[in-house]
N, C-alpha and C positions, 0 to 999 in steps of 0.2 A: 504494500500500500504506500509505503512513503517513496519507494522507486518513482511511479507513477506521482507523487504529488511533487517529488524534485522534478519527474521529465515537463512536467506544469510548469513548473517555476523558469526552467530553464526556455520555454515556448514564450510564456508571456513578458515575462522581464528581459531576453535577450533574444527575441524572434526563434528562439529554436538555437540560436550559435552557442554550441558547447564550448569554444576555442573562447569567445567574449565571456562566456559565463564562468569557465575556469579562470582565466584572468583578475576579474572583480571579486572571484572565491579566495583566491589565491594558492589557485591548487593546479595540479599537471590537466590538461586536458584529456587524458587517459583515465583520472581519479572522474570525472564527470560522466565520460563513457562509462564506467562500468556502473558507476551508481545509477544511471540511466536507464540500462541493462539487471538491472537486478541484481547485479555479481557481484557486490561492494555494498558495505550499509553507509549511513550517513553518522558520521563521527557527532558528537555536542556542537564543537567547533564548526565543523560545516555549516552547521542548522541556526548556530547564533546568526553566521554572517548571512546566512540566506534570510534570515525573518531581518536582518539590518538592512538589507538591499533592497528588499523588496516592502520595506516599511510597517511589516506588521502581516503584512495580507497573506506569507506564508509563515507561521508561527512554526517556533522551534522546537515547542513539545509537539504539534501534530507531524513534525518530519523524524523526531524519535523517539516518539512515544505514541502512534498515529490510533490504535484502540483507545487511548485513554482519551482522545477528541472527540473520539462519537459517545464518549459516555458521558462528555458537557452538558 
């Protein structure tokens, strides 16, 4: 579930560009692919900057902690 809610984040806040969105993450552009893919979780660290980037809209407990969001 939170794969799918970063491939969101990386759609809407950077048109889809993993290369732009690893950059402003500050992470390899490979660490994006795999999270994308399902094959890598989302570190704390990733998830703070992604709910910083994108202002709140993607929060950091639903990218890792994503059951405990629907239980809100």
């Amino acid at each position: 579930m939170s794969a799918s809610l970063f491939t969101e984040f990386v759609s809407v806040c950077f048109d889809g560009n993993q290369s732009r969105a690893a950059e402003a993450l500050g992470v390899d552009r490979s660490t994006v692919s795999r999270i994308c893919a399902g094959d890598r979780g989302i570190t704390p660290e990733v998830a703070k900057r992604v709910d910083e980037l994108s202002e709140g809209r993607f929060t950091k407990e639903s990218l890792v902690w994503p059951e405990e969001e629907v239980a809100h």
